[in-house]
C-alpha positions, 0 to 999 in steps of 0.5 A: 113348095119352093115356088111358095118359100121363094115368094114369102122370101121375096115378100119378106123383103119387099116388107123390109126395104120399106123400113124408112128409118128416116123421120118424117120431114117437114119444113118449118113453117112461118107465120108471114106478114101480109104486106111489107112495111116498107112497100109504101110507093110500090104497089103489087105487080101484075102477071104481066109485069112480072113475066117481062122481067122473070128471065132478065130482070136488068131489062126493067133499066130499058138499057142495051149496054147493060143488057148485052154486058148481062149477057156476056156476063152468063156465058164467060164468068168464071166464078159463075163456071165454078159454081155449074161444076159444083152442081156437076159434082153434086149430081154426079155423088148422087149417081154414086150413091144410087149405084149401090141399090144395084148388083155389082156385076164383073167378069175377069180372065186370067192366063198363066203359066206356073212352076213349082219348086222341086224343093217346096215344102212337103214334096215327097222325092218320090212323087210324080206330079208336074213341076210345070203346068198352065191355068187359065180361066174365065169368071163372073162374079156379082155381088149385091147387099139388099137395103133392107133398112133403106140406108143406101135409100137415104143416103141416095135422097141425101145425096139428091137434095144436096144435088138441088141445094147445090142447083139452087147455089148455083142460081144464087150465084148467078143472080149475085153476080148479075146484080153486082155487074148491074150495080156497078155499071150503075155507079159507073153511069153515076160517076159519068154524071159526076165527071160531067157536073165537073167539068162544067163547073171547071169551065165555070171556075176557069172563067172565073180564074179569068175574070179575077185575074184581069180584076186584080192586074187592073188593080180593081180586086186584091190578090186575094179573090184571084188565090181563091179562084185559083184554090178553087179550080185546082180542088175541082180539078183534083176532084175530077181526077178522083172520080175518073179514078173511081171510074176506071176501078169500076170498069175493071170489076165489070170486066172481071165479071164478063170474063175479059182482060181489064186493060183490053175493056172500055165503057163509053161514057154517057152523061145523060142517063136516068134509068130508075124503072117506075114500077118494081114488081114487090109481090106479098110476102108469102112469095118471098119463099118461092122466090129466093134460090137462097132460101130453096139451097136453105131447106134442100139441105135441112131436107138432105140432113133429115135423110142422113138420120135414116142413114145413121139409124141404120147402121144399127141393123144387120147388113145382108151380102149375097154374092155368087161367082161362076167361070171356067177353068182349064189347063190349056183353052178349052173352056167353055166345057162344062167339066171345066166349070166351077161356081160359088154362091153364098151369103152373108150378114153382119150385125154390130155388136160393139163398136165403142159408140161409134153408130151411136155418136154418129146417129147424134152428130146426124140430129144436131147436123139437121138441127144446124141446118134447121137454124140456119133455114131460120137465119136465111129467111129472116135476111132475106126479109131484112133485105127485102125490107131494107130495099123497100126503104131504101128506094122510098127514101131516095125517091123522096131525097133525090127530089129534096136534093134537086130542089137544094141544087137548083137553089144553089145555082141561083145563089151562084148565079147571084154571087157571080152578078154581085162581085162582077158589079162591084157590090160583094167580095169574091169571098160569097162567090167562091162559097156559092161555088162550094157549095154549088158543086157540092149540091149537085155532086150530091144530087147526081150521086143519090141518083145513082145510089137510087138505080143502085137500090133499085138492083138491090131491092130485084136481089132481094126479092130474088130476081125473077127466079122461082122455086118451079125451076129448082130440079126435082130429086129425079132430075137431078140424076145426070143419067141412068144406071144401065147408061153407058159411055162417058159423059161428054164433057162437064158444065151440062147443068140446066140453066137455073134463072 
């Protein structure tokens, strides 16, 4: 008879812990386009050319430097050590709350010698008992509350899929800040471009400087043609100035990113640089999904908000205590003897019958919590369209722009060329020469600036179509858990996340 009550005890409750008070979670699904409306001169890539960027995607742009500042980026950002402690953190609050699906178990001694008063209180003057006497013992206690209702369950499974909200985070930010040390480096390469138009045009504007000056000390030109080539060579100078301070602002961001002291941090010049990758591999749309870290940390905590439901709906119900505590306990140290044995066991329940509304404005603040979360999966997937989108058209337009803007350039040079040849045969002012000059130079400054803008879109469109990363390399909610509950000893160190491309 007692086999048989302690098996419909524990059958009773098995059939209770399966009470999952938390609603049933689906993700809001989404009716997707079949192509991108800007996706005109891409086409879809091959596995292929998808692989060859998955891990690092800076490697399309075929250069080394950038590669190897990418690299130093992954192992000394800073703001990139903050966000793989953040996930620590993370898998660590959900060990917390897996910890109390488990018995508590503690032992404890205590030794001590006592005196009591002669005077205390009801103390017959006649009586015989010791003022002076020892206590020593020796106990174990447990404790433990069964999840009948699944509370400790969900709250577990909260804590878990905030784990993987925050690992996704953490891929997001990994991706955001290699993309902002690919943009700048980029714009750096732009500005050398600059720098080296300048100074080619400075050379040309200190010749010309020349040419008016021996035209006007020989009487032949007024004074002035040669204040215009003076003003002239002095503004592109200036400008010159601007854009190596440009330049220098650039270098320290890119050496912030990679960790290191920016008046320690130099980047060599290059003037011929024109990496735009021929082929970026756009996918379909339906992928955009799988392959935003941003839009996984989305729905992992419209996931983990869906579970908090279950943990408030069961603070309506009872909670269940069982606790027991057994020991020794001696004058002097003979303890382990059985006569010295004392033990207790019990258990105990709590049912809320009021307590203001209190579980009742939790249980509402835990929907509209799931419903934020909700919305705000909505507004992640609708920008990460808007970005994706955004580079589409960005990089069609500047392909076609930088080649408008070459043709205008190389126009411009010829008129330049022209206006030179005029005014040094005496048949035009220096007037259409230093207008020529303008406008030259501001052609090409153009020009070299739209390539720029153009390998500047291309690291934007690789962002927005999440860079490689895949909702694959999310943890799942087991392993997000750093260890296990009969684990012992203390971790060695922190930052041990997975690398999460």
């Amino acid at each position: 008879m007692r086999l048989r009550a302690t098996a419909v005890t524990v059958l009773g409750a098995s059939l209770l812990s399966a009470c999952n008070l938390a609603p049933v979670y689906e993700p809001p699904h989404f009716i997707l386009p079949d192509s991108y409306q800007g996706s005109g001169p891409f086409r879809v890539a091959q596995p292929a050319a998808a692989a060859a960027s998955r891990d690092a995607w800076w490697t399309v742009f075929n250069d080394p430097v950038l590669s190897g500042l990418e690299a130093q980026l992954n192992a000394a950002n800073p703001d990139l050590g903050i966000a793989v402690e953040h996930y620590t953190q993370a898998r660590d609050l959900a060990a917390e709350a897996r910890s109390q699906l488990y018995p508590q178990v503690g032992a404890g001694g205590q030794l001590s010698d006592n005196r009591q008063s002669d005077r205390r209180l009801f103390r017959s003057f006649q009586s015989h008992s010791p003022d002076v006497e020892a206590s020593n013992e020796v106990l174990g206690s447990a404790s433990w509350e069964p999840d009948f209702w699944q509370q400790v369950r969900n709250l577990t499974r909260e804590q878990q899929r905030l784990a993987q909200a925050s690992a996704a985070d953490l891929a997001t930010a990994r991706l955001s800040l290699q993309a902002e040390l690919a943009t700048d480096y980029l714009g750096i390469r732009g500005l050398d471009q600059q720098l080296q138009v300048l100074r080619q045009s400075i050379a040309a504007f200190e010749q010309a400087v020349e040419v008016t000056g021996l035209r006007y000390h020989g009487g032949v030109a007024s004074g002035l043609d040669y204040a215009r080539a003076r003003s002239q060579l002095g503004s592109a100078k200036a400008q010159q100035s601007e854009t190596a301070l440009q330049r220098e602002l650039l270098q320290h961001a890119i050496a912030v990113l990679v960790g290191a002291i920016p008046s320690a941090f130099t980047l060599p010049a290059r003037h011929a640089y024109q990496p735009v990758p021929s082929v970026l591999p756009t996918g379909v749309p339906s992928q955009l999904l799988q392959r935003r870290p941003d839009i996984a940390g989305a729905e992992r905590r419209m996931a983990a908000a869906n579970a908090a439901i279950g943990v408030s709906r069961a603070a309506f119900y009872p909670n269940v205590t069982l606790f027991g505590g057994a020991g020794f306990q001696d004058s002097g140290f003979n303890l382990i003897n059985l006569p010295d044995s004392l033990w207790s066991i019990g258990a105990g329940v709590m049912l809320p019958l009021f307590e203001g509304g209190l579980h009742r404005a939790e249980l509402q603040r835990s929907w509209s919590q799931y419903a934020e979360t909700r919305d705000n999966f909505r507004v992640t997937v609708l920008a990460a369209f808007q970005e994706v989108e955004d580079g589409l058209s960005s990089s069609q337009r500047l392909k076609a722009e930088v080649e408008q803007q070459h043709e205008a350039s190389r126009q411009a040079a010829e008129a330049l060329a022209l206006s030179t040849t005029l005014y040094r045969d005496g048949l035009d002012n220096y007037l259409s020469v230093a207008v020529a000059q303008v406008a030259a130079l501001a052609a090409r400054t153009q020009e070299v600036q739209l390539q720029a803008r153009q390998m500047q879109a291309a690291v934007s469109l690789i962002l927005a179509l999440g860079g490689g990363w895949n909702a694959k390399d999310l943890p799942d909610q087991r392993s997000v858990l750093p260890f296990g509950p009969f684990d012992y000893g203390v971790p060695a160190g922190t930052g041990t996340g997975p690398d999460l491309h």
